[in-house]
N, C-alpha and C positions, 0 to 999 in steps of 0.2 A: 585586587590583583596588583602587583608590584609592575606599574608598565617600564618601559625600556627605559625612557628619561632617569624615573627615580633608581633603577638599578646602574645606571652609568654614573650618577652623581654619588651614588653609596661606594662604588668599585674606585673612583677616581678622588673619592677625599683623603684627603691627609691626617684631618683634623680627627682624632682621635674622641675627644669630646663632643666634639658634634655627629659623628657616625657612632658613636654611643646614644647620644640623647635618640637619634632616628632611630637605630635600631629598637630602641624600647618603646617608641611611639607609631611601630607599624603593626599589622595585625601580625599576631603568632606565622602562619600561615606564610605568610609573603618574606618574613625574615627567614623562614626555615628554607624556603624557596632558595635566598640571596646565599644563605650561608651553604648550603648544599651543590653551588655553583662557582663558588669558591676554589682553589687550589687548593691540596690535601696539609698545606706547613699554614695556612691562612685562617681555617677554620675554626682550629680552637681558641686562636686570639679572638675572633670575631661574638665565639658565642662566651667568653670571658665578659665581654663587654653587658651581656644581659644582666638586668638585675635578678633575684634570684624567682620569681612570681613566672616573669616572662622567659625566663632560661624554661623553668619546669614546661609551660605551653609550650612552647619551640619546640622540645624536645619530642612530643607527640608527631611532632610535622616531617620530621626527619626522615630521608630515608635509611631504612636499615644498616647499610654498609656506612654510613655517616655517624648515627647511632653508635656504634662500633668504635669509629677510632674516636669519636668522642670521649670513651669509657679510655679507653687504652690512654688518653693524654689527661684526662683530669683526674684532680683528689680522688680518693676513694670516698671521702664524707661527702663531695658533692655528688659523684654517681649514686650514692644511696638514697638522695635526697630527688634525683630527678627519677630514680628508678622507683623509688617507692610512690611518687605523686599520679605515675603513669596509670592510666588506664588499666585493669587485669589482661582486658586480651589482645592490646598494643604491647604490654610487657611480656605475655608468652609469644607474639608477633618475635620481639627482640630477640627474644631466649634462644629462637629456632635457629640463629643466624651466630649466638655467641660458642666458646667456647666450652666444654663439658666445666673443665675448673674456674671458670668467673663465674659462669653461672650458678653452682654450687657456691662460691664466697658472695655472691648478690643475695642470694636465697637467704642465707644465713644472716647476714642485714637488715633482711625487711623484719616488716611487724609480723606477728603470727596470724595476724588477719591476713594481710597483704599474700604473703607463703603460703596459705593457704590456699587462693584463691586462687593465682597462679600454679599451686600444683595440681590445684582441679580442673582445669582450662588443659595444661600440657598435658595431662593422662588423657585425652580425647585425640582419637585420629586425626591427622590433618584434612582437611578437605573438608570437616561436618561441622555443625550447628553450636556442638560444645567445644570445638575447636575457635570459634570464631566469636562467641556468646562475650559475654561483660558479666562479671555477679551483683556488679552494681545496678541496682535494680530498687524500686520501692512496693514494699511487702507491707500488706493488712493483714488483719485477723477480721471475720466477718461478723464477729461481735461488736466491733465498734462502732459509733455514731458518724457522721459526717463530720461536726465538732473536732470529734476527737483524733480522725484522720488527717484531716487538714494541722492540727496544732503538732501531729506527728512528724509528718512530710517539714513541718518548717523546725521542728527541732533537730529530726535526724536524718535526715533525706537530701541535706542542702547538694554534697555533692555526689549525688549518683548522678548516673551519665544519662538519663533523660526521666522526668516527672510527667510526661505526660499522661501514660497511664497508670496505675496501681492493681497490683495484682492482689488476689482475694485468696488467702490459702487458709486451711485449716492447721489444729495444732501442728500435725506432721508435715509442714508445708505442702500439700496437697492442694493444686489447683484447681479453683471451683468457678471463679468468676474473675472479671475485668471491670475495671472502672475509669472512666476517660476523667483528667482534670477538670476540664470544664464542666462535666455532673457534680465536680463534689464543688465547686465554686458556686455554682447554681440553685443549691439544694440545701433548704433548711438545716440546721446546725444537728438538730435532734433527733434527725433521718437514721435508721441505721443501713452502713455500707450493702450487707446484703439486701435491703429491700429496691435500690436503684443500680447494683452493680448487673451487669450482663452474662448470664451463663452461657452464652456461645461463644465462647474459647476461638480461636483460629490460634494453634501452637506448634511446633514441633520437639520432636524428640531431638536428644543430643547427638545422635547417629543420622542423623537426614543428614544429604550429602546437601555442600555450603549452595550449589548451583538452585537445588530444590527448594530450599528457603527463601531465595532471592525470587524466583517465580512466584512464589505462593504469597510473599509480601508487593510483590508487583501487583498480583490480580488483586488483592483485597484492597490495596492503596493503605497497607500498615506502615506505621514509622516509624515502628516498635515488634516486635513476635519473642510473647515467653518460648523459654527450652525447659522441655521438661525430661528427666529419666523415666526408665521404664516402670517405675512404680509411679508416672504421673506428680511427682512430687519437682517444685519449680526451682532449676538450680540457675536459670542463668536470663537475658532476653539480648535479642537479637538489633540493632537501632539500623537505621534508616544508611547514616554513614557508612556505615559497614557492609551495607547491601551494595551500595554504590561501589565503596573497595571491590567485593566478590564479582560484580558486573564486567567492572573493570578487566578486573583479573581476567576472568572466562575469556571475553572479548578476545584479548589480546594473545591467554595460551590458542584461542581455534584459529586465529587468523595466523600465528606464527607456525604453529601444527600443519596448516596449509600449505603457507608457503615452506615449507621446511627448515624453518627456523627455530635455535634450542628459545627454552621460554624465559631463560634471566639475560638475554638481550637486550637492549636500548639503542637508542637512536646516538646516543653519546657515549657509548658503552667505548671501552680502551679496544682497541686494532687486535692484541693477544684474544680478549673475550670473544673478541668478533669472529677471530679465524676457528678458536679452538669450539663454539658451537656451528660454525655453517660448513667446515671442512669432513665431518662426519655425514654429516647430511647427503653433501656434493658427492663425495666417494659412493653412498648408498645410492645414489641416483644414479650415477654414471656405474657402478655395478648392475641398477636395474635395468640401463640401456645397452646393456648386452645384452640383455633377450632380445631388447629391438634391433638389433643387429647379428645377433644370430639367426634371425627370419629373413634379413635381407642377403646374409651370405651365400646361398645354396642358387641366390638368386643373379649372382655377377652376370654371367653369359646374357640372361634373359634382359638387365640394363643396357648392356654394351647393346643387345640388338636393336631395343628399343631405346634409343637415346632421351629421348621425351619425359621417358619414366624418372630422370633426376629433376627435370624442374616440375613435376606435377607430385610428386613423394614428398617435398618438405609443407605442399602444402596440407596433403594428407594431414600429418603429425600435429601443424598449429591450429587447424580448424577442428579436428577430432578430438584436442586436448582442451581445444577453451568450449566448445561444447560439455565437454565432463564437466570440467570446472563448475562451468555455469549452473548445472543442475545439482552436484555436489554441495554447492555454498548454500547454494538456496535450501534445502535437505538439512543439511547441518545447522542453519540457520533456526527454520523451521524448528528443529529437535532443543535447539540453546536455550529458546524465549518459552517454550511448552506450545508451541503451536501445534505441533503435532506428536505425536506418539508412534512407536511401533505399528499401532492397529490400525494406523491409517497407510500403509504402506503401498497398498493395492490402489488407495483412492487416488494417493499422488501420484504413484507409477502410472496410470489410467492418462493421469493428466500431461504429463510430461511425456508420454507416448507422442499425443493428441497432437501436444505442441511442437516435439518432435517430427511428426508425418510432414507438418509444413515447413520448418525449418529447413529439413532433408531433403524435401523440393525443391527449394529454393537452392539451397547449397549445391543441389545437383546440377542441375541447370546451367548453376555458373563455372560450376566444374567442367561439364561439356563446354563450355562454349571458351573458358582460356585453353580445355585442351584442344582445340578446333582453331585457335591461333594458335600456336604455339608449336603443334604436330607437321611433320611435312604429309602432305598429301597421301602418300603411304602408311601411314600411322595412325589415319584419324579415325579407326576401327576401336584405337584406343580411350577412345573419348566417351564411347558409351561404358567403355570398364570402368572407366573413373567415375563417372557420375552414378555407376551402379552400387559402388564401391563405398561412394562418400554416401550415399543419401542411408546405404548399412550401416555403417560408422557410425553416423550421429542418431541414427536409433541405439542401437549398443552402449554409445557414449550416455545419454542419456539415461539409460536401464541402470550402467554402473554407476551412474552421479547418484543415482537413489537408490537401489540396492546396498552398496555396500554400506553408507553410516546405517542404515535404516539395522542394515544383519549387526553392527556392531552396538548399535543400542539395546538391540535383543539381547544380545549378550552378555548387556552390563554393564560392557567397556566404552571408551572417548570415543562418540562418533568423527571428531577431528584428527584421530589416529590417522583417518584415511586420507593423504595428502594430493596436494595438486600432481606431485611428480610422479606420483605412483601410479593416478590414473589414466595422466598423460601417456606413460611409458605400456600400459595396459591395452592402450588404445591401438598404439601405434605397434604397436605387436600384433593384434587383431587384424589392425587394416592393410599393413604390409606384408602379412603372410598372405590373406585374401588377396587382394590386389594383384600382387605380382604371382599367385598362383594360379587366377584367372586370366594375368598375358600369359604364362607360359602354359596350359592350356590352348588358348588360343594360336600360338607359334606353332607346339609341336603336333598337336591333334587336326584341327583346321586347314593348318600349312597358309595361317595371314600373311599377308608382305608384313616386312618390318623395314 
């Protein structure tokens, strides 16, 4: 990891030859880190200074938009030269981000191996397994010895992007078996691959969405998962890295989804990026807090009588919203990692009730008793509304934190669709129309003091 010291001694030299010689003596990794932190005119002198081995590495490390004006300010011979060393499915990564015409003059550059393997990656939907896959991969025929696979692997194998396992296909590449490195290390030379390679497969097709891969290589503890098409024949495998990427990814679209945040944001993202994803958002929100405000409208007279009702209503809204939240995350959560499924819907609504019942006790309770400070003596009739009020609420709030991802799973669709603000503003529609239609009941039917 590039710590603070060495990144202020890299930023702060002069010496041209010396922050050359560092540059090419730190991991790929941590230089792509330095140079991507860089100012946008600083950059491409910086990765100038690589020799041309550790330029190519670097270049994997990058992020995309870096990537980018990289291409835009260097030769065209050296872009072909880092664009061809890349990765298959770091360079369709790229592609998604370049222009329709470089990326047609890059294509045109690479080798016909290369072009092709990259247009078999980009023809797969974003989001799935052949979107995300590598073709670099180590392929047997299950006639050969152990001998003969191992003197394969070190002839032609050097750089595919992980040896650990070897895949077992027949002529038509058809997946039959797997064979872990350490079996063929271990096992006489004369062995043939099918009689110690394993026929239970754990694979997916090129149409699993990217999120389901990454489960299913969680549960098995894979570091590796072939892709196969629908004729079972093996085009691509899935590595560990890349799981990690997709992890990432998810993570960060549900929690941004939540909070209502667009998903190509950053923490260091330009002030422009920042308004024009969270000002869509904000408008949508404050549009959805007009229904919460059109429930409290009808209701002016009934505040002015009861003055109490402004400082006991905001608490409504923040405790009936982080209530949702709270059961919402945990649900969506639940749905990320494969903990649960649609079909357990009832078992967790069951539970969240449960814990619900005592929560809304609780809540209630404290409800009464700040409304019971806070009322003058005439108004403390209102305190049992409140507490009857709040302890409904966070059952409801609770129902909708796991109903709604649960109905949108069923579906099909992102259970992260369903945001914090939405069911904040849900809530507080629910509890302020209740609410203040139980004091105004109470005012006009009863004839309570106010």
């Amino acid at each position: 990891m590039l710590t603070q010291d060495i990144r202020n001694s890299l930023i702060e030299t002069t010496d041209l030859s010396q922050l050359k010689w560092d540059l090419n003596h730190l991991q790929p990794v941590d230089v792509g880190e330095y140079i991507a932190q860089l100012p946008q005119q600083q950059r491409a002198i910086a990765f100038r200074l690589l020799n041309k081995a550790q330029a190519i590495d670097v270049f994997e490390y990058l992020p995309t938009e870096v990537q980018e004006e990289l291409i835009n300010s260097l030769h065209d011979v050296q872009v072909v030269q880092l664009v061809e060393a890349m990765s298959p499915d770091e360079r369709a990564e790229l592609f998604d981000e370049l222009p329709a015409g470089v990326i047609k003059r890059l294509l045109q550059e690479l080798s016909p191996e290369q072009r092709q393997a990259t247009a078999t990656i980009l023809g797969y939907p974003e989001g799935t397994a052949g979107r995300v896959m590598t073709t670099e991969y180590v392929r047997l025929r299950e006639g050969l010895t152990v001998g003969e696979a191992l003197s394969k692997i070190r002839r032609q194998d050097e750089d595919k992007e992980t040896i650990y396992y070897a895949y077992v296909t027949d002529d038509n590449r058809k997946l039959g078996r797997v064979v872990s490195l350490r079996q063929l290390l271990f096992t006489f030379p004369d062995v043939l691959i099918r009689d110690i390679a394993s026929d239970r497969v754990i694979k997916v097709r090129t149409e699993t969405p990217q999120e389901e891969v990454a489960q299913i290589m969680q549960r098995y503890d894979l570091i590796a998962i072939p892709v196969v098409d629908r004729e079972e024949r093996l085009v691509g495998i899935i590595t560990i890295d890349d799981v990690m990427d997709i992890l990432q990814e998810e993570a960060t679209e549900d929690i941004q989804k939540l909070a209502g945040v667009g998903g190509d944001e950053a923490a260091l993202s330009s002030p422009l990026l920042t308004i024009r994803n969270r000002l869509p958002w904000l408008l949508g929100i404050m549009a959805l807090y007009i229904g919460a405000a059109s429930a409290i409208a009808p209701f002016q007279s009934v505040i002015a009588a009861v003055p109490v009702l402004a400082v006991i209503m905001p608490i409504f809204s923040n405790t009936g919203g982080t209530v949702g939240i709270q059961a919402l995350t945990v649900t969506i959560r639940g749905l990320g990692v494969g903990e649960v499924t649609p079909r357990d819907t009832l078992k967790i609504l069951r539970k969240e009730i449960f814990a619900g019942l005592g929560t809304a006790l609780a809540l209630s309770l404290t409800m009464i008793m700040l409304s019971l400070i806070w009322a003058h003596p005439q108004e403390r009739w209102v305190a049992v509304v409140a507490g009857i009020v709040m302890a409904t609420n966070t059952i409801v709030a609770v129902t909708l934190g796991t109903l709604l991802p649960m109905g949108l799973k069923r579906l099909k669709l992102d259970p992260a669709l369903v945001s914090g603000p939405l069911v904040t503003t849900m809530l507080d529609t629910i509890g302020f129309l209740t609410f203040l239609t139980l004091i105004s009941v109470g005012l006009n039917v009863f004839h309570l003091p106010s």
